[in-house]
C-alpha positions in Angstrom: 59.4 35.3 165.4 62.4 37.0 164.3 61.4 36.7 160.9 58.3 38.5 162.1 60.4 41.2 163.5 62.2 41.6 160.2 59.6 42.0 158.1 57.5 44.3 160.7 54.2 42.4 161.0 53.1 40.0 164.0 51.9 36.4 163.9 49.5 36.3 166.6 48.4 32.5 166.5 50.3 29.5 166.4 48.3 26.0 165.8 50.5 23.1 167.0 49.4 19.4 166.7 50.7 17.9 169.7 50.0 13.7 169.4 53.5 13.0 169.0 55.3 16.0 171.4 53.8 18.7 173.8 54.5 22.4 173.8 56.5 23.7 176.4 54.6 21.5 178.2 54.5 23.1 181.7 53.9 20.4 183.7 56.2 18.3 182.3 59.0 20.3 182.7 57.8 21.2 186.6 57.7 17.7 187.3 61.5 17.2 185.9 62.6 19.9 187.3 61.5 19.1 191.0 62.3 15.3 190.4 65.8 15.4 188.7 69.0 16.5 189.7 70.6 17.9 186.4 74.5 18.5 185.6 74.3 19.5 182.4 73.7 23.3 182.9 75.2 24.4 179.5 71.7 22.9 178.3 69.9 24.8 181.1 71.4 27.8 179.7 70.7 27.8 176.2 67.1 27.5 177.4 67.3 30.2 179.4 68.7 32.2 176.8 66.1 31.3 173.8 63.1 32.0 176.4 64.5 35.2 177.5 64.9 36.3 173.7 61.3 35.5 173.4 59.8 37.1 176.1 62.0 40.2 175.4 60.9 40.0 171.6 56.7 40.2 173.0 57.4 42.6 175.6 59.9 45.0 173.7 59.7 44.5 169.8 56.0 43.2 168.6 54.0 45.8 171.2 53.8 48.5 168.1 53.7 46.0 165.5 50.5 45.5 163.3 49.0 42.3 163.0 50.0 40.0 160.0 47.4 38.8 158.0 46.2 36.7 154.9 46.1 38.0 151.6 43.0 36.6 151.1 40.6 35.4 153.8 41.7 31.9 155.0 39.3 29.4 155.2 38.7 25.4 156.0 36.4 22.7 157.0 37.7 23.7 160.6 37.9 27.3 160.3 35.2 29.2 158.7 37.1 32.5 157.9 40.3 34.2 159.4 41.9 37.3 158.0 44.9 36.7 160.9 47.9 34.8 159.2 49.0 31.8 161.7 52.1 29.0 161.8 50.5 25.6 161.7 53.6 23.6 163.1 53.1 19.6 163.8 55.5 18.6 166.5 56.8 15.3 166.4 59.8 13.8 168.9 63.1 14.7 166.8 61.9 17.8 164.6 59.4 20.3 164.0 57.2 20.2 160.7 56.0 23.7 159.5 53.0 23.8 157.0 53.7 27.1 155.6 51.8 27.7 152.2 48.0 28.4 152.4 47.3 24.8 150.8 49.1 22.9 153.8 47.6 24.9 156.1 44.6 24.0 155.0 45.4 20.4 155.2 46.9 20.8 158.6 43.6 22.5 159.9 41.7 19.7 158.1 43.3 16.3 159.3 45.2 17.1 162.5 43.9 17.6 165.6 45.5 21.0 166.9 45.5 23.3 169.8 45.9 27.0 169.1 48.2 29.2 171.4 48.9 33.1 170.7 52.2 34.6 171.0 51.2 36.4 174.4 50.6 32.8 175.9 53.8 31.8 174.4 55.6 34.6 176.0 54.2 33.6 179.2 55.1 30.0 179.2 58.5 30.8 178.5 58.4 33.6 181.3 57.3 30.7 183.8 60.0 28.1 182.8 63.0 30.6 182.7 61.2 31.7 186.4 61.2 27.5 187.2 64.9 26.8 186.0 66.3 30.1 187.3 65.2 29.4 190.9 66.5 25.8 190.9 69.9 26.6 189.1 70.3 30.4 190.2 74.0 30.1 188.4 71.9 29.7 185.0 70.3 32.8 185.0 71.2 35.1 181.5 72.6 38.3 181.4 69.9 40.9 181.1 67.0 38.8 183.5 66.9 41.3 186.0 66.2 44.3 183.6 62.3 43.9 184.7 63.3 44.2 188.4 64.1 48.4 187.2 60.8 48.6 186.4 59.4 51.2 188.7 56.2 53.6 187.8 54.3 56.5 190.1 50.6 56.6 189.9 49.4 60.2 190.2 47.4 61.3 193.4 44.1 61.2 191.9 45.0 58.1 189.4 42.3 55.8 191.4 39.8 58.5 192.0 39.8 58.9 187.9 39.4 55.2 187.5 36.9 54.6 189.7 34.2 56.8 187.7 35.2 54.0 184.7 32.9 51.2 183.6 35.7 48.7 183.6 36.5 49.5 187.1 32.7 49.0 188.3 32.8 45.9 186.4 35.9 45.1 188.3 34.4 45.4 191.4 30.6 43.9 190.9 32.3 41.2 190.5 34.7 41.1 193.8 31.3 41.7 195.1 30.3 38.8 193.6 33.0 36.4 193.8 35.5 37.9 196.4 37.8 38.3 193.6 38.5 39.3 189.5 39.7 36.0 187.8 42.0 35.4 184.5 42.5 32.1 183.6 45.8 31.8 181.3 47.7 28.5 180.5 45.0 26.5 182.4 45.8 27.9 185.5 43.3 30.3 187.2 44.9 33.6 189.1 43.1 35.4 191.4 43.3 39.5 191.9 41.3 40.8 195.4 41.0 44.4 194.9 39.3 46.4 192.0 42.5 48.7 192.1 45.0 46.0 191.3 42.5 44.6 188.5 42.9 47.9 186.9 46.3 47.9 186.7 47.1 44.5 185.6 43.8 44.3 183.2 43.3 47.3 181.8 46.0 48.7 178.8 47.0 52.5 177.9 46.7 53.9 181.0 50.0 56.2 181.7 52.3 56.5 184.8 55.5 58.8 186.1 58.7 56.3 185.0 61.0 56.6 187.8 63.6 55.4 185.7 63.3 57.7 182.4 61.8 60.2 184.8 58.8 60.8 182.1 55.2 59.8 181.7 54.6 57.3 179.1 52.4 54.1 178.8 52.2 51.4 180.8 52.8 48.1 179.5 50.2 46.3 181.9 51.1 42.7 180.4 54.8 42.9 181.7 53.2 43.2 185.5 50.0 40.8 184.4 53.4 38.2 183.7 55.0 39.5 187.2 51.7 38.9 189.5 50.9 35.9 187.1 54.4 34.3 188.4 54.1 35.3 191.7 50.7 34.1 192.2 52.0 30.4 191.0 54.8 31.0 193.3 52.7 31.7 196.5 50.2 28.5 195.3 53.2 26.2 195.5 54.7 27.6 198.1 51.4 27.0 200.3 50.6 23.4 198.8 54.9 22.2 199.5 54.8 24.2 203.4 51.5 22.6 204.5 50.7 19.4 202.5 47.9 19.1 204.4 45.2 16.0 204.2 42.1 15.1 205.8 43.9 12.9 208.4 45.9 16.3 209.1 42.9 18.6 209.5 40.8 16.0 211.3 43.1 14.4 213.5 44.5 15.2 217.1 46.6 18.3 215.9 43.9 19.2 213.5 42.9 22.6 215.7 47.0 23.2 216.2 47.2 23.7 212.5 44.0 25.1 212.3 45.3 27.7 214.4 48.4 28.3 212.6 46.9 28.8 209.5 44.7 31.2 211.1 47.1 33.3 212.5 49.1 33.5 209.5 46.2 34.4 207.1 44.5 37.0 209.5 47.9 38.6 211.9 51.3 38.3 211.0 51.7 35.7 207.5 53.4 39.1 205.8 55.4 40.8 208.8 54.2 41.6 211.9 51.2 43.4 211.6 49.5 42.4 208.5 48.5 38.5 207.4 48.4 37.3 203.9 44.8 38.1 203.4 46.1 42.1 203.5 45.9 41.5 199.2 42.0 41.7 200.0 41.9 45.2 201.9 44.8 47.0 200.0 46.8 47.7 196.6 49.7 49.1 195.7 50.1 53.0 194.7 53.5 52.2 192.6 54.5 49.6 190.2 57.5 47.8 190.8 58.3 44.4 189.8 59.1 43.7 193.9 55.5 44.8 194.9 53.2 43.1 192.3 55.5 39.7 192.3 54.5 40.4 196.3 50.7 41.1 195.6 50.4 37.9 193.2 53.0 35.6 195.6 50.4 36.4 198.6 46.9 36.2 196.6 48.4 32.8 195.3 48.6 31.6 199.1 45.3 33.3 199.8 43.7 31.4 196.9 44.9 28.2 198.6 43.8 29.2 201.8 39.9 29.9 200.7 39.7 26.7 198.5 40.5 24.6 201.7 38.0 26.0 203.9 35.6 25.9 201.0 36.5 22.8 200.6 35.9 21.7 204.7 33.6 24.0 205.3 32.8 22.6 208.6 36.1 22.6 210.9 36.3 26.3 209.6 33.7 28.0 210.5 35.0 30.0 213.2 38.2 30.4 211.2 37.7 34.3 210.9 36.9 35.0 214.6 40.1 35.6 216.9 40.1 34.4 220.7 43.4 35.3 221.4 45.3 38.7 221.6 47.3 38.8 218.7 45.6 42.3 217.4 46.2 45.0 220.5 42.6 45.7 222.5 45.0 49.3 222.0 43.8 49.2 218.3 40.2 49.2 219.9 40.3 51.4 223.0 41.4 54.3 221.1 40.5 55.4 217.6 41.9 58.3 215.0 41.1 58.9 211.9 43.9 58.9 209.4 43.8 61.9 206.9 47.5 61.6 206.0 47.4 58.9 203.8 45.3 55.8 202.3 46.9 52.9 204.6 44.1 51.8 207.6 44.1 53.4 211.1 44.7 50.5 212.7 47.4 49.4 210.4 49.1 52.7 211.1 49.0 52.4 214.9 49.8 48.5 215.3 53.4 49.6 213.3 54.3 52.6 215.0 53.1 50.8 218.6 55.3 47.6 217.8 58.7 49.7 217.1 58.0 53.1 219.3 56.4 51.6 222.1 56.5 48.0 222.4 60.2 48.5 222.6 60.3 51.0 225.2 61.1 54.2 222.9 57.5 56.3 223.2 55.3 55.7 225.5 51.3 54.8 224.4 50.1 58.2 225.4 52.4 60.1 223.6 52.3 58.0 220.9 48.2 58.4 220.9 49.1 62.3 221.0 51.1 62.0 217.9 48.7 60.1 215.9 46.2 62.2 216.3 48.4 65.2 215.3 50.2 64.2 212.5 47.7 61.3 211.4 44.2 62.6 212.0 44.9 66.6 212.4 48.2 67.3 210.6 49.1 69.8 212.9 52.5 70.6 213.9 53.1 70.4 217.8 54.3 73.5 219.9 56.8 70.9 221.6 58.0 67.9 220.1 57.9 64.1 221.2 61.1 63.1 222.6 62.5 59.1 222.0 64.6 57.3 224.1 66.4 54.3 223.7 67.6 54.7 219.9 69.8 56.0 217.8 68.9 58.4 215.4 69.7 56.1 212.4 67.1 52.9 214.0 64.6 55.6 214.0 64.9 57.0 210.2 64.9 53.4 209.8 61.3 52.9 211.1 60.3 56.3 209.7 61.3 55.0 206.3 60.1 51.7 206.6 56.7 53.3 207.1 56.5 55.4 204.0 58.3 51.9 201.6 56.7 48.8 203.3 53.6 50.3 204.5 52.4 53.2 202.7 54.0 51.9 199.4 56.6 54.7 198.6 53.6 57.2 196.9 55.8 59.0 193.9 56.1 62.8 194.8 55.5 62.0 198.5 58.8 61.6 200.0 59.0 65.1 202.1 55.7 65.1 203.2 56.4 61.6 204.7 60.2 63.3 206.3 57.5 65.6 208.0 56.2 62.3 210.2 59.1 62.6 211.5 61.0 66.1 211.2 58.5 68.0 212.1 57.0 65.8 215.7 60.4 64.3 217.4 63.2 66.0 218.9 67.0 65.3 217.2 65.4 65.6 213.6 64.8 68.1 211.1 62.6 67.4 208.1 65.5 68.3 205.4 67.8 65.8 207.0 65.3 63.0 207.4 64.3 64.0 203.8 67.8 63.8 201.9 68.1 60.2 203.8 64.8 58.6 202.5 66.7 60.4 198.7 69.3 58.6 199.2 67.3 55.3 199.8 65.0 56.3 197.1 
């Protein structure tokens, strides 16, 4: 690879013959990982190190670089033509052995049996094992890991509106309709996206965005989030599978409708925080890019994925799995109804959050806070006298304010004052500038 770098030109495929020794074998290492208790975490650390240097080198270096190819159209009893140069590398137990002119490539295409993997899927192997070993040995993690967690973009106001009218974005969602999701399956593992929105982002390339960082447009490098959801997304998966190991002598036995119940309440209510289950990666996306937020969108479709293939698998204890007899969503959320012309995040999503912290704890009261929604939410107007909160300081109320426009709305980039205004402009105690250079500061 480095050689590649040097000399400007990208090997894109890499044909190992694996009898002898896997290739980064990903289960392997899982399984050794979760089963032994290792000491020596020099060793730890020099893998570390080499799989960051490689997942730096896709990511950073070889995204400009041309292809590197033949000088003369390759061909063998295996492959019938290929202009695209490629390594041809037999593994065995104590060393690697490279077949590097065109003649032993030809005999290594002709007498071994080989898999072929391409430097992106390379890239993403060693993305998943640093992401394994970092999380068991935290004290191994390299210097420079947590550059990807200052990625941070702003999609324009009209960025979806402009997609939508694409044909990959129909595409995209013909086949949610279809499916219930947009699949990629990478490393032998299927992920699962939920929206046509997020499909766009993590599918589609050369699509530009406001860097909050460099403070410019530029490109997008999709494949850097595609690896971010892609590890979350395994993430949420195991995390599911580890936290409920459930069997069939679980979900048919005597505390089969107790965890039934559970599972229900975490999927449809309050699995993410207190208003939203994990299913919420079916009904939303995000309007920013961060590494936080997809890693969140892919850790939560992961568990969502295990979710559906259980009750698709049991089809019959589930089949009032999506109807609620209990109260955990507020009849309030019913009884009274606004339409929400501020922003993009759902009516009743914006009423359960203000009604758990305003009025649930005693601060507003449900009428006023009705009065306010429709105001602010549905009318945007300004009122002649404003609401008045009791029982909190004024730095537990930006707090809520704040969390609204970060957590809820997802922080849209250009935003910030009009989302002050929610509260500057409607509650006694606050004006919009100081609410404004707060949410800066956090920003």
């Amino acid at each position: 690879m480095k050689k590649d770098l040097e000399d400007g030109k990208v090997t894109v495929n890499y044909f190992f013959c694996e009898t002898e020794c896997k290739f980064l074998d990903k289960v392997g290492i899982s399984e050794y990982l979760t089963e032994t208790r290792i000491e020596n975490k020099s060793f730890l650390k020099s893998i570390n190190k080499l799989c960051l240097e490689i997942i730096d080198l896709w990511n950073k270096d070889f995204q400009d670089l041309p292809d590197r190819k033949f000088d003369e159209t390759f061909h063998s009893n295996t492959i019938i033509f290929s202009e695209l140069y490629f390594h041809a590398i037999y593994l065995k137990e104590d060393k690697w052995q490279f077949f590097s002119t065109v003649s032993g490539k030809t005999e290594f295409t002709n007498n071994y049996d080989y898999s072929s993997i391409q430097i992106a899927e390379i890239a993403q192997r060693c993305s998943l094992i640093l992401n394994w070993i970092t999380s068991a040995y935290p004290e191994t993690k390299p210097k420079g890991i947590d550059k990807n967690s200052k990625l941070k973009y702003s999609l324009d106001n009209d960025f979806f509106e402009k997609a939508r009218e694409k044909h990959e974005f129909k595409s995209f969602q013909e086949q949610i309709k279809r499916n219930g999701f947009n699949g990629a399956d990478f490393n032998g593992y299927k992920i699962k996206v939920y929206t046509a929105e997020l499909t766009y982002l993590l599918f589609v390339d050369n699509y530009e965005a406001y860097n909050n960082i460099t403070a410019a447009n530029e490109k997008v490098n999709r494949s850097k989030f595609f690896d971010i959801y892609y590890n979350g997304f395994l993430e949420g998966e195991k995390f599911f599978i580890t936290k409920y190991n459930y069997s069939t002598n679980i979900l048919y036995g005597a505390n089969g409708s107790e965890f039934i119940a559970e599972i229900h309440n975490k999927y449809l209510h309050n699995g993410k925080n207190l208003i939203q289950g994990w299913n919420y990666v079916k009904n939303s996306f995000p309007t920013t890019l961060t590494t936080d937020q997809i890693k969140e969108y892919g850790y939560y479709s992961g568990i969502v994925s295990k979710v559906d293939e259980m009750i698709k698998e049991h089809r019959s204890i589930f089949v009032k799995f999506d109807k609620c007899t209990h109260e955990t969503q507020p009849k309030d959320v019913v009884n009274f109804k606004f339409k929400n012309n501020f922003d993009k995040v759902e009516s009743s999503i914006v009423y359960s959050f203000f009604k758990e912290n305003l009025v649930d704890k005693n601060h507003l009261s449900k009428e006023d806070l009705e009065k306010y929604l429709l105001l602010a939410f549905q009318n945007k107007e300004i009122p002649e006298k404003k609401f008045k909160l009791s029982n909190i300081n004024i730095g537990n109320t930006r707090k809520i304010f704040y969390t609204y426009y970060k957590d809820i709305a997802g922080k849209p980039h250009s935003n910030e004052f009009t989302y002050a205004e929610l509260l500057g402009n409607y509650f006694e105690r606050f004006t919009t500038k100081k609410v404004f250079d707060n949410f800066a500061r956090e920003y």
